[in-house]
Short mmCIF file of the C-alpha atoms (twelve columns), coordinates in Angstrom:
data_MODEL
# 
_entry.id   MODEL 
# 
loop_
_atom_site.group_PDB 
_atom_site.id 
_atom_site.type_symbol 
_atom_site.label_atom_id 
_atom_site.label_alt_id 
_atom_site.label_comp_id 
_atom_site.label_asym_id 
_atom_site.label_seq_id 
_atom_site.Cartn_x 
_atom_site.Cartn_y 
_atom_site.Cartn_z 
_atom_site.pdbx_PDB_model_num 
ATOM 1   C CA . UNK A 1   -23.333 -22.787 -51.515 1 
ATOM 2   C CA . UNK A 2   -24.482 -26.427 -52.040 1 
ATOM 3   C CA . UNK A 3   -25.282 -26.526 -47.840 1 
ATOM 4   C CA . UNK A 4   -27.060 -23.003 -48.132 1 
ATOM 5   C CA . UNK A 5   -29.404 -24.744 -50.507 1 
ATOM 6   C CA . UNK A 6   -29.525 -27.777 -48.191 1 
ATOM 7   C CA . UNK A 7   -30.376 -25.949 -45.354 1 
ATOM 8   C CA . UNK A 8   -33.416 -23.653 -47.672 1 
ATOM 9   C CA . UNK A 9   -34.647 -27.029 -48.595 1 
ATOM 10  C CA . UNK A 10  -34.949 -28.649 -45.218 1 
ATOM 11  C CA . UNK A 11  -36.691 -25.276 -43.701 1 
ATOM 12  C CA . UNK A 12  -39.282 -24.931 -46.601 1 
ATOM 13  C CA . UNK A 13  -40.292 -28.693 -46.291 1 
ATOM 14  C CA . UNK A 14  -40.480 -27.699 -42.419 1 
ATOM 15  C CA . UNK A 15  -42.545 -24.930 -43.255 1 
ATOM 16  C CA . UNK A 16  -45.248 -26.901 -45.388 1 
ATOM 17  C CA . UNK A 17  -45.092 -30.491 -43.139 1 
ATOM 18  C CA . UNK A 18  -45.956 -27.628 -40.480 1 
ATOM 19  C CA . UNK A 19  -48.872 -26.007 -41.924 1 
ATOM 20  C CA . UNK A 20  -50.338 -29.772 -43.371 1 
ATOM 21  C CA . UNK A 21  -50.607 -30.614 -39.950 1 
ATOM 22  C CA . UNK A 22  -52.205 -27.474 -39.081 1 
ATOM 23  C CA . UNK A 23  -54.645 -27.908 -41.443 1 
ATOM 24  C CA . UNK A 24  -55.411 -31.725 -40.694 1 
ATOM 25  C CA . UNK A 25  -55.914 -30.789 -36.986 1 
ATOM 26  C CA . UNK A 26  -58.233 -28.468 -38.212 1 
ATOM 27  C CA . UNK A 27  -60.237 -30.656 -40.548 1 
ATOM 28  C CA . UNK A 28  -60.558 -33.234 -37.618 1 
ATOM 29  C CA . UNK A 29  -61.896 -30.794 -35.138 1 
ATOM 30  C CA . UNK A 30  -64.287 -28.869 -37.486 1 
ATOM 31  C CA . UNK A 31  -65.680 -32.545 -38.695 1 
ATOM 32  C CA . UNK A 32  -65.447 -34.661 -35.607 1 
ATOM 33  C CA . UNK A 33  -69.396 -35.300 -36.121 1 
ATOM 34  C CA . UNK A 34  -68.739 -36.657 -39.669 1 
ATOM 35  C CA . UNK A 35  -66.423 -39.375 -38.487 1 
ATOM 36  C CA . UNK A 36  -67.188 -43.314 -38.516 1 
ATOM 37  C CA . UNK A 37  -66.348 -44.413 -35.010 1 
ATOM 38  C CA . UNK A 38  -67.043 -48.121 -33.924 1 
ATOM 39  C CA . UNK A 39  -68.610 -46.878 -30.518 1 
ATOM 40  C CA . UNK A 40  -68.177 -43.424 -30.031 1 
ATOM 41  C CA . UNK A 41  -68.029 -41.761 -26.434 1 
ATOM 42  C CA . UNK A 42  -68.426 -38.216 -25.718 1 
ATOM 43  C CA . UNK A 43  -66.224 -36.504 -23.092 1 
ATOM 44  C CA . UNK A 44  -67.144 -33.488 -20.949 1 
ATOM 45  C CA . UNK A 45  -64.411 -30.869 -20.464 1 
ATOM 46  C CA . UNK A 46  -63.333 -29.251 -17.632 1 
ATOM 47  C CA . UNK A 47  -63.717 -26.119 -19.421 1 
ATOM 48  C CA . UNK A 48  -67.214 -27.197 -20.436 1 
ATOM 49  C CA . UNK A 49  -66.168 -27.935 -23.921 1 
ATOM 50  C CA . UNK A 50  -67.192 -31.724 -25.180 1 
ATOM 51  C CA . UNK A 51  -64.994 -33.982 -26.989 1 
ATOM 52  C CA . UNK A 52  -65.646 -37.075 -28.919 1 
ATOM 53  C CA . UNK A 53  -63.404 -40.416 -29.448 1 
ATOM 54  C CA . UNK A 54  -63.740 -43.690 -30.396 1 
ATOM 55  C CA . UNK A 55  -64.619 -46.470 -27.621 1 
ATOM 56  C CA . UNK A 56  -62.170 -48.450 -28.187 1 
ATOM 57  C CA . UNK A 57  -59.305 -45.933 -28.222 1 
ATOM 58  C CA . UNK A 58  -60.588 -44.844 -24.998 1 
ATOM 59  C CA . UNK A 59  -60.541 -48.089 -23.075 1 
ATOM 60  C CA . UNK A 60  -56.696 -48.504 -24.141 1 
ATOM 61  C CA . UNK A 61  -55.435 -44.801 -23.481 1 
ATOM 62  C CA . UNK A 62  -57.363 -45.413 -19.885 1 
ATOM 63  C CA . UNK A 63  -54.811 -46.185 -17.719 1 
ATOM 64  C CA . UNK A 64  -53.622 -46.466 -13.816 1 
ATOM 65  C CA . UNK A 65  -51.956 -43.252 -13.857 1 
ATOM 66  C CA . UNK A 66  -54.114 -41.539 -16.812 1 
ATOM 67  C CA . UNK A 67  -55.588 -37.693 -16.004 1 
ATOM 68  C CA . UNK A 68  -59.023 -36.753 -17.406 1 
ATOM 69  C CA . UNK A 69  -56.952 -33.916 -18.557 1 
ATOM 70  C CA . UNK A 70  -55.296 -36.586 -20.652 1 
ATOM 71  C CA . UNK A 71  -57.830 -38.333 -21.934 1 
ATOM 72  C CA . UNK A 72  -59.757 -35.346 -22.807 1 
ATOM 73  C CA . UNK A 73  -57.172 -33.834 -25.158 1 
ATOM 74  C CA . UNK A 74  -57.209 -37.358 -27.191 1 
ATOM 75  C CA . UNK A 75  -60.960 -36.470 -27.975 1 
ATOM 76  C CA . UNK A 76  -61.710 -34.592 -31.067 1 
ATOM 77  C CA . UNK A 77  -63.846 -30.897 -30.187 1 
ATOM 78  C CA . UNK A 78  -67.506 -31.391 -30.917 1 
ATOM 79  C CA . UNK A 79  -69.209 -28.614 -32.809 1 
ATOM 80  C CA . UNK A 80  -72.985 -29.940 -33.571 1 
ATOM 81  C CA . UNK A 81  -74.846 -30.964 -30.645 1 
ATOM 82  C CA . UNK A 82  -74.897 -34.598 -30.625 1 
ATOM 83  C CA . UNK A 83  -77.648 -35.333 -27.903 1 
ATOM 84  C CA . UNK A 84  -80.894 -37.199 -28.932 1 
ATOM 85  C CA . UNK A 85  -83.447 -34.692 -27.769 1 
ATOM 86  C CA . UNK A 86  -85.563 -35.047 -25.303 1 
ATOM 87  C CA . UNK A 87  -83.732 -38.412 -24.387 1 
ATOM 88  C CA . UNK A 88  -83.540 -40.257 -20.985 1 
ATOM 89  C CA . UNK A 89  -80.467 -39.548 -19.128 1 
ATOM 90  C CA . UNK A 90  -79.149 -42.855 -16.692 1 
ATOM 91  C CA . UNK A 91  -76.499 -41.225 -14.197 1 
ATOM 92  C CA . UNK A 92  -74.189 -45.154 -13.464 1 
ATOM 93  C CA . UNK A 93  -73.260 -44.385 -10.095 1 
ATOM 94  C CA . UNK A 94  -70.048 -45.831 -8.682  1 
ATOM 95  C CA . UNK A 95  -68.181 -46.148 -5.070  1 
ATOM 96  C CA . UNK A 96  -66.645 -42.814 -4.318  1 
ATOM 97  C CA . UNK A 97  -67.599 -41.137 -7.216  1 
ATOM 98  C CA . UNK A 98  -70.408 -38.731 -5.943  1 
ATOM 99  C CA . UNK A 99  -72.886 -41.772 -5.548  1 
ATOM 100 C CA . UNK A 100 -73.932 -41.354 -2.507  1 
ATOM 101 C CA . UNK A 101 -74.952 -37.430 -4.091  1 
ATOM 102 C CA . UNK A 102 -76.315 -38.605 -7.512  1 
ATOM 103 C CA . UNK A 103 -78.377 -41.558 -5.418  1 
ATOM 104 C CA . UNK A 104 -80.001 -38.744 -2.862  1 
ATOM 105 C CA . UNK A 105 -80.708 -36.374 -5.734  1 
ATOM 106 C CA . UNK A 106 -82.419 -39.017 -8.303  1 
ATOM 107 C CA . UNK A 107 -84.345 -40.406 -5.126  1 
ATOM 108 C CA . UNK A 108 -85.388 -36.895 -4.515  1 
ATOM 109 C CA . UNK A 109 -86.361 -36.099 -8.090  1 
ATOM 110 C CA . UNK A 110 -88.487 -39.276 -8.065  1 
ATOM 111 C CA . UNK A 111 -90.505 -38.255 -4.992  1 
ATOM 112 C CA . UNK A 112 -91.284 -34.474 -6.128  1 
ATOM 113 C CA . UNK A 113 -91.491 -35.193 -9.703  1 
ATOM 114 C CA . UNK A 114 -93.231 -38.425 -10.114 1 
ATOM 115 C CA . UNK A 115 -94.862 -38.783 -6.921  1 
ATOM 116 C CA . UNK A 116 -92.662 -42.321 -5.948  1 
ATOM 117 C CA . UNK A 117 -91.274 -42.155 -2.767  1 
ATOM 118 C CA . UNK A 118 -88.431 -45.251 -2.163  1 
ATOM 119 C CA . UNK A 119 -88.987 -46.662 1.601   1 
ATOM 120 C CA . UNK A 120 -85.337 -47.339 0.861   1 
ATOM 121 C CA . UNK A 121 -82.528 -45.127 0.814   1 
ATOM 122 C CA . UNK A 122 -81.715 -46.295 -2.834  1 
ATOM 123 C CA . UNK A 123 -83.909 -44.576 -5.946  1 
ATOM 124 C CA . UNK A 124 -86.424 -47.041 -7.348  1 
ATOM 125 C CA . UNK A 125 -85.024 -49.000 -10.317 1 
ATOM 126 C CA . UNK A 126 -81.088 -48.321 -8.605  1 
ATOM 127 C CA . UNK A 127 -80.337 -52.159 -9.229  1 
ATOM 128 C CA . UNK A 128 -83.572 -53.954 -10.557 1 
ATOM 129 C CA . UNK A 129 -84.209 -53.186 -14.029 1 
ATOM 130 C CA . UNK A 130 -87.355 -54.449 -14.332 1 
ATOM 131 C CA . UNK A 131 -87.835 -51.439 -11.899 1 
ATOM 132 C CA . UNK A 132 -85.982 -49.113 -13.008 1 
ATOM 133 C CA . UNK A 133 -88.055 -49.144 -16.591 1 
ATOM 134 C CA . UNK A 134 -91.505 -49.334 -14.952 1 
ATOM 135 C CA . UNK A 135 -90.455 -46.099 -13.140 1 
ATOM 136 C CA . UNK A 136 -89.533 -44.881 -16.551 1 
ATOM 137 C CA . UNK A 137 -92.440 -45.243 -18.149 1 
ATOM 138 C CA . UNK A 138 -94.333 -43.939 -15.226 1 
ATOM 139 C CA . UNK A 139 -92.426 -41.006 -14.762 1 
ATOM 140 C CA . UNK A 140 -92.556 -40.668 -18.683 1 
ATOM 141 C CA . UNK A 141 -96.154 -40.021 -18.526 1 
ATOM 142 C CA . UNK A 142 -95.742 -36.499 -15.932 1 
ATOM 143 C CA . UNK A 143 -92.955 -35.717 -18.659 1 
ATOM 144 C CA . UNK A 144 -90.727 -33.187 -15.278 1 
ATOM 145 C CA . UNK A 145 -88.276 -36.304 -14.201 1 
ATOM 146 C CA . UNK A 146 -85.864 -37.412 -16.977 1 
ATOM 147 C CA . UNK A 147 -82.938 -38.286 -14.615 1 
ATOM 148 C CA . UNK A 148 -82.012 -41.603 -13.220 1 
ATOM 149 C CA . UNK A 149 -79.963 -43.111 -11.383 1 
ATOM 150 C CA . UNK A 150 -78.670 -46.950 -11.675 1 
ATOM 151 C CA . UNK A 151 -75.940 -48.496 -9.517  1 
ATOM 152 C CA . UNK A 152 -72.657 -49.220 -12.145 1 
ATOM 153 C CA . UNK A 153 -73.552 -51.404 -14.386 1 
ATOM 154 C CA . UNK A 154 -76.996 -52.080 -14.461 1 
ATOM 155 C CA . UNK A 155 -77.690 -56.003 -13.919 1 
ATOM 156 C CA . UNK A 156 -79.783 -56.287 -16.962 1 
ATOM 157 C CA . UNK A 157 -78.801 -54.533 -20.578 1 
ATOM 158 C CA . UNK A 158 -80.608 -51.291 -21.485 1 
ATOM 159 C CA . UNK A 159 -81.376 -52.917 -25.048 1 
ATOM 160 C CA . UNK A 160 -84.177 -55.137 -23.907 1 
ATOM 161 C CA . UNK A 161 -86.373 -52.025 -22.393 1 
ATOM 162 C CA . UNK A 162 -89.924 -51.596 -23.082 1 
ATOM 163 C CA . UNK A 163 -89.082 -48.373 -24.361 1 
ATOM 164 C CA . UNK A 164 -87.866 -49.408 -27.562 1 
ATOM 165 C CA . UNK A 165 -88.066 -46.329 -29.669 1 
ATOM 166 C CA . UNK A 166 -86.641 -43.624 -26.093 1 
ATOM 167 C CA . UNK A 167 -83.363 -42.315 -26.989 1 
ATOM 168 C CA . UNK A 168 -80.881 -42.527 -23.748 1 
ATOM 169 C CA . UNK A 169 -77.762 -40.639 -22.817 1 
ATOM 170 C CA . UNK A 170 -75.593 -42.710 -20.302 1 
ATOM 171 C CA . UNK A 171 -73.247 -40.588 -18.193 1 
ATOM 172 C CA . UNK A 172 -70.192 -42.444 -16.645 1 
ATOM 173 C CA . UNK A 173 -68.096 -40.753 -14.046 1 
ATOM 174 C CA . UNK A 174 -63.949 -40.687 -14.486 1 
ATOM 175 C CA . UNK A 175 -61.824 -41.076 -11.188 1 
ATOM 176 C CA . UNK A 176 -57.908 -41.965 -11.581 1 
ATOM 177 C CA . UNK A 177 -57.229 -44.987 -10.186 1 
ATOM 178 C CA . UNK A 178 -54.947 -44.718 -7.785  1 
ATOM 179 C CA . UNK A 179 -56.813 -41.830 -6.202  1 
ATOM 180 C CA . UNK A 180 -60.285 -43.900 -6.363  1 
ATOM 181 C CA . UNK A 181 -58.315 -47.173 -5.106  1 
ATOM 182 C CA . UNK A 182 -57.089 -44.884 -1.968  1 
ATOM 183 C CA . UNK A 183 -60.515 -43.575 -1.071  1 
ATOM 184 C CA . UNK A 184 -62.614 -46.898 -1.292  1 
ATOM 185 C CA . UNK A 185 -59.833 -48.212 0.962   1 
ATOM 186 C CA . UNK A 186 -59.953 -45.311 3.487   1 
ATOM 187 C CA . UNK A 187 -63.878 -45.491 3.403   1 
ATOM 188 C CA . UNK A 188 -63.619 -49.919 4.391   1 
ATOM 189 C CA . UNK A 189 -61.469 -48.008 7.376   1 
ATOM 190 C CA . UNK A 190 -64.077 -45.698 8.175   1 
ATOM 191 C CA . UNK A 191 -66.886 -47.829 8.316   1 
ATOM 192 C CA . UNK A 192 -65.755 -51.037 9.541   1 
ATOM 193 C CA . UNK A 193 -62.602 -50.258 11.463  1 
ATOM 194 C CA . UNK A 194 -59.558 -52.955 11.902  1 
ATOM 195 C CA . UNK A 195 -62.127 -55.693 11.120  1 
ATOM 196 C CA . UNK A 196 -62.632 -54.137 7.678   1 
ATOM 197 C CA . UNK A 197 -58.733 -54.114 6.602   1 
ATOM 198 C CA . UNK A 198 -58.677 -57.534 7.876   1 
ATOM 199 C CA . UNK A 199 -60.908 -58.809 5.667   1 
ATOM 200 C CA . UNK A 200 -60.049 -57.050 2.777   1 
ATOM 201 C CA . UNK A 201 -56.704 -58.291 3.125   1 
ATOM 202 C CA . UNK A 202 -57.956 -61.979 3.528   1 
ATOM 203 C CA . UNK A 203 -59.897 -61.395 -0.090  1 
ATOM 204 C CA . UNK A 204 -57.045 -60.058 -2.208  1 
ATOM 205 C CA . UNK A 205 -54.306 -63.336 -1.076  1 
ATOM 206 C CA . UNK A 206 -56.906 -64.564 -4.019  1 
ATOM 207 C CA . UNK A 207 -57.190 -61.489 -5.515  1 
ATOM 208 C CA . UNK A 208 -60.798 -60.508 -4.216  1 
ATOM 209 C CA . UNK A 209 -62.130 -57.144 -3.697  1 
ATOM 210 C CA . UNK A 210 -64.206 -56.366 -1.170  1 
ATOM 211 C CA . UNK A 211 -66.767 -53.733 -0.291  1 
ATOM 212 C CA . UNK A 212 -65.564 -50.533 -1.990  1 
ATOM 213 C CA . UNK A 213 -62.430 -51.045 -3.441  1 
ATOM 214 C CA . UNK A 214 -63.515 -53.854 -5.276  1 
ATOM 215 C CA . UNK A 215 -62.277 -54.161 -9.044  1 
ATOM 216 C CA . UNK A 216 -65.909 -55.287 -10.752 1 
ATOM 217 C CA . UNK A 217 -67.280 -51.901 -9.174  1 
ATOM 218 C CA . UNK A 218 -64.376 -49.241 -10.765 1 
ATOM 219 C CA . UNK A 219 -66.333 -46.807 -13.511 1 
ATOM 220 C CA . UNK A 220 -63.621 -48.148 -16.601 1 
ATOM 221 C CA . UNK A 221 -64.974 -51.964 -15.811 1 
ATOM 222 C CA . UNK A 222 -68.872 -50.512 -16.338 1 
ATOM 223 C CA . UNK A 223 -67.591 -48.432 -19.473 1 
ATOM 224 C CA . UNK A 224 -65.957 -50.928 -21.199 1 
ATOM 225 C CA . UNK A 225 -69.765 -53.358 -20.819 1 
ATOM 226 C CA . UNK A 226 -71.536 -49.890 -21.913 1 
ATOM 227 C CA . UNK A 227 -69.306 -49.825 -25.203 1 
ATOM 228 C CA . UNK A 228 -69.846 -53.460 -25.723 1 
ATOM 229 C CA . UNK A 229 -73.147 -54.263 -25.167 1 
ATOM 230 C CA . UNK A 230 -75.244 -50.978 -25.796 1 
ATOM 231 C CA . UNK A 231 -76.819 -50.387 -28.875 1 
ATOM 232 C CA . UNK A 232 -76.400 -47.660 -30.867 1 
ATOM 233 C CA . UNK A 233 -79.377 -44.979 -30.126 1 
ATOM 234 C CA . UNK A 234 -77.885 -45.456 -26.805 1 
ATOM 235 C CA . UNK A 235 -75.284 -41.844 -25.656 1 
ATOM 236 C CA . UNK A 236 -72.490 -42.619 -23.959 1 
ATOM 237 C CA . UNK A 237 -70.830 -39.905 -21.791 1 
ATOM 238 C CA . UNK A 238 -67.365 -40.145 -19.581 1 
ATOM 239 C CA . UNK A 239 -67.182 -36.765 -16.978 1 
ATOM 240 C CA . UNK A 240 -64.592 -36.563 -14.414 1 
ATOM 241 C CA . UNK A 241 -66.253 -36.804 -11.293 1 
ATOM 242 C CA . UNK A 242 -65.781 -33.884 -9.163  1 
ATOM 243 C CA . UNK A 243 -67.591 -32.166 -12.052 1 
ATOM 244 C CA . UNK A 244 -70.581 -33.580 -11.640 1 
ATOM 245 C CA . UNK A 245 -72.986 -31.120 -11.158 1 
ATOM 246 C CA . UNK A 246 -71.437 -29.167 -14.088 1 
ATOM 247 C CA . UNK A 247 -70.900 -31.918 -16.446 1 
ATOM 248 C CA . UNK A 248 -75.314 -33.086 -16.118 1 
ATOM 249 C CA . UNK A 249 -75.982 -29.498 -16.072 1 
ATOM 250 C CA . UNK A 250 -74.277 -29.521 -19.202 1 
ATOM 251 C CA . UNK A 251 -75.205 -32.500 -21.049 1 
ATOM 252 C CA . UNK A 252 -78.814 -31.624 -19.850 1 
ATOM 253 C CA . UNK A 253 -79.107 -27.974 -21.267 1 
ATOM 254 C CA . UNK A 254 -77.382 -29.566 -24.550 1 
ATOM 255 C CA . UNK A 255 -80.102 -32.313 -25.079 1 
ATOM 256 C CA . UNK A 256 -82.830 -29.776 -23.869 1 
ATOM 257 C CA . UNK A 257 -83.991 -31.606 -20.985 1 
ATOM 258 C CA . UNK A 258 -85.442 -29.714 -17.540 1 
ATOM 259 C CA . UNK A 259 -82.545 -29.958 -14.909 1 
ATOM 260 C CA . UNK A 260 -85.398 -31.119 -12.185 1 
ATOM 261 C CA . UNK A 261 -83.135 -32.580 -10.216 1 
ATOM 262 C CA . UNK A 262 -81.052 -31.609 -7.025  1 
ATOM 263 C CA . UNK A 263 -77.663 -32.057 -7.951  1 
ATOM 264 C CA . UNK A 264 -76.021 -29.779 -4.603  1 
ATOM 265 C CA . UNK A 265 -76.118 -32.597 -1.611  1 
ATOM 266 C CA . UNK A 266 -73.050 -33.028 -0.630  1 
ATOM 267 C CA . UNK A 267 -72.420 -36.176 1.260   1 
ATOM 268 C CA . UNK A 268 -69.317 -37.947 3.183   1 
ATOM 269 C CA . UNK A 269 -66.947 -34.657 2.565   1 
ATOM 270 C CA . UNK A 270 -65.531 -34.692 5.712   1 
ATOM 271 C CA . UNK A 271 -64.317 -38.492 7.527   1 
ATOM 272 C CA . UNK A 272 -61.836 -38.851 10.112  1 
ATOM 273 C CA . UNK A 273 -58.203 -39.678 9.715   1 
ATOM 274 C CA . UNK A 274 -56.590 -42.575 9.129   1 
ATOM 275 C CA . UNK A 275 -56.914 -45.751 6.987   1 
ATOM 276 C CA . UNK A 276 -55.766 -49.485 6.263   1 
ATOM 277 C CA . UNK A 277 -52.459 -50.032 6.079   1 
ATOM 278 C CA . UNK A 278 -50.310 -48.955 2.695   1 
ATOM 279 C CA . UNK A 279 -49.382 -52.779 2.227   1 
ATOM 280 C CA . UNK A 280 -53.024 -53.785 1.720   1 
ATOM 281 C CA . UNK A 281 -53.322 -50.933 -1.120  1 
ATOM 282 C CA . UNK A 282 -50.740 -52.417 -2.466  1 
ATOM 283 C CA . UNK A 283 -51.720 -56.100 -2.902  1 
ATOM 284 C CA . UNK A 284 -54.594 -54.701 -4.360  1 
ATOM 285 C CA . UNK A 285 -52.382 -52.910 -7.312  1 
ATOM 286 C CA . UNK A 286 -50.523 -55.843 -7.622  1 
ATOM 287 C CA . UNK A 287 -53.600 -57.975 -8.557  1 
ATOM 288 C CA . UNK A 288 -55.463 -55.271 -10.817 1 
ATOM 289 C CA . UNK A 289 -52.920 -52.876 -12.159 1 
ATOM 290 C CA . UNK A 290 -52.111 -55.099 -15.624 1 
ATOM 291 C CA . UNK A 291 -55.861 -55.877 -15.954 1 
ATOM 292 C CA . UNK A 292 -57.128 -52.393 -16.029 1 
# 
């Protein structure tokens, strides 16, 4: 009799631990907006839905072998739009992350929109932001281009801009980094051959990147100076790349800006076989892996 009553305790307190939870999930996801986060970021689903978490948290749960998927389901659901309207949105373009696709579409959307055609193949403002905030200012003024594009980090921080009182939403692409260390080695293979890997493997007996696969230029080493150094009427958003075109669409139509940009070139998706050798990908894991 005494372990009958055991047993009814045990499942009853299993019953109501059960439901707390339930309800505490519920209370976070419903109220997400209401938190105080230290820097929050805002993560795109791959389902479309958008997730928030703190900066911080983020940085530490991204690991070598972390999934979007993973990080996404550590975000709290969003329910109230949190997108300053009408705001400027700065697409950070990184090495094999769609860049050489963001960096054709914003130079496109320049030329049709505001009438500033790059004799470069790079957007005006990609990496001088003295630039990149005149263009701003002058696209601004025709009020149809609201979509730029800067090259990772941009050299100069977004808090000193002549546009003091312009609300900005900063999307940063996700790649995992194993996958984005493989491509940026196959693509020092595809454009500069033998010669390429040689080098590459001269850099990294110090621990030097080179080219692509370079540490400085991964999209968590621009995050982490985003969350750091940005102020806070500055939106931070991390989408996994291959979404791209879904993810601005998205954060676009939330914020209720005009999607006047071509997001559908499609650039480098075919390259021929082969790549530097295995060992040199690994020397470079052994030099970054503990510092991501």
């Amino acid at each position: 009799m005494r372990l009958s009553s055991r047993y009814f305790r045990v499942a009853y307190t299993a019953i109501f631990v059960g439901v707390f939870l339930k309800q505490v999930r519920h209370i976070q996801i419903t109220t997400a907006n209401d938190f105080v986060w230290d820097r929050p970021v805002y993560l795109v689903g791959n389902d479309g839905k958008l997730g928030i978490v703190d900066g911080a948290a983020l940085l530490r749960w991204w690991q070598p072998n972390s999934s979007y998927e993973s990080l996404h389901l550590t975000a709290n659901a969003v329910t109230v739009m949190p997108f300053p309207q009408e705001a400027i949105i700065i697409l950070h373009c990184f090495p094999k992350m769609a860049s050489s696709s963001l960096r054709r579409a914003c130079w496109e959307s320049l030329r049709d929109g505001c009438g500033i055609i790059s004799h470069k193949r790079d957007p005006n403002g990609y990496t001088n932001s003295s630039e990149l905030f005149h263009t701003i200012g002058a696209c601004s003024q025709f009020g149809r281009t609201r979509h730029f594009c800067v090259q990772g980090w941009h050299p100069h921080s977004f808090n000193d801009a002549v546009l003091e009182n312009q609300g900005y939403i900063h999307m940063v692409p996700f790649r995992d980094f194993y996958n984005w260390s493989s491509s940026a080695l196959k693509q020092i293979w595809t454009s500069h051959g033998a010669n390429g890997c040689s080098d590459l493997d001269e850099n990294l007996e110090d621990c030097r990147g080179y080219l692509e696969l370079d540490f400085a230029k991964y999209s968590k080493v621009g995050l982490r100076r985003l969350i750091d150094e940005l102020e806070s009427r500055h939106t931070i958003v991390v989408y996994e790349h291959s979404k791209m075109r879904a993810s601005v669409s998205l954060v676009s139509a939330r914020a209720r800006i005009p999607l006047n940009i071509n997001l559908h070139w499609r650039q480098k998706d075919t390259r021929p076989l082969g790549s530097c050798p295995n060992e040199t990908l690994s020397n470079f894991h052994q030099c970054y892996d503990t510092r991501l």
